[in-house]
matplotlib code that plots the C-alpha trace (Angstrom):
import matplotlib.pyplot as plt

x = [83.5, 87.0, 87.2, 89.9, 91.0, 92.3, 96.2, 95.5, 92.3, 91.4, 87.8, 86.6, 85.0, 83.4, 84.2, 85.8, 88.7, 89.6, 89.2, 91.9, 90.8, 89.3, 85.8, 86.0, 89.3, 89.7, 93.1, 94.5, 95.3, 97.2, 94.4, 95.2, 92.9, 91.9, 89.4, 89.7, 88.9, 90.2, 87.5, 89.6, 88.3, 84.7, 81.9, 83.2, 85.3, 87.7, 91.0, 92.2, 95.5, 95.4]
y = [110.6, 110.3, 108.7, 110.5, 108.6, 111.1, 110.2, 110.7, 108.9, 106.8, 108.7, 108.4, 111.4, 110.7, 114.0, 115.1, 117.3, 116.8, 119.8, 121.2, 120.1, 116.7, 116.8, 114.0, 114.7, 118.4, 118.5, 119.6, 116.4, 114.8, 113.1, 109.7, 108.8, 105.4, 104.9, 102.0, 100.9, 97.5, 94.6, 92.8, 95.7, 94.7, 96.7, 98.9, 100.7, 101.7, 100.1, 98.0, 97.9, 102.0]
z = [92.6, 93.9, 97.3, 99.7, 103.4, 106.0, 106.5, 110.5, 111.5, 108.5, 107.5, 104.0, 102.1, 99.0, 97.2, 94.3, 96.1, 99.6, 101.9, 104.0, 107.5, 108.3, 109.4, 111.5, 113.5, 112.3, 111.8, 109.0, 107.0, 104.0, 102.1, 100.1, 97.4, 97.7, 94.9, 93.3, 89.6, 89.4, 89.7, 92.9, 95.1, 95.1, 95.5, 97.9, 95.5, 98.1, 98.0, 101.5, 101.0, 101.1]

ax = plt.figure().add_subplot(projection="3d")
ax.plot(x, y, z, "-o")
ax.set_aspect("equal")
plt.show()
């Protein structure tokens, strides 16, 4: 699953397509994928520097 972090208040969704409105601020937001698939990310999956 793609990992998508609201451009307004930082909340991560674990979804394979963002929705139009946040569901943690409910604005409607720009969504950045943060996934991550390279090994210096960790665990988490979710890249930091996003």
């Amino acid at each position: 699953m793609t990992e998508w972090k609201c451009n307004k208040c930082g909340y991560i969704l674990k979804i394979d397509k963002p929705p139009d409105t946040c569901p943690s601020c409910k604005e409607k937001c720009e969504f950045v994928d943060v996934s991550c698939y390279i090994p210096d990310c960790g665990s988490t999956g979710v890249d930091k520097r996003l």
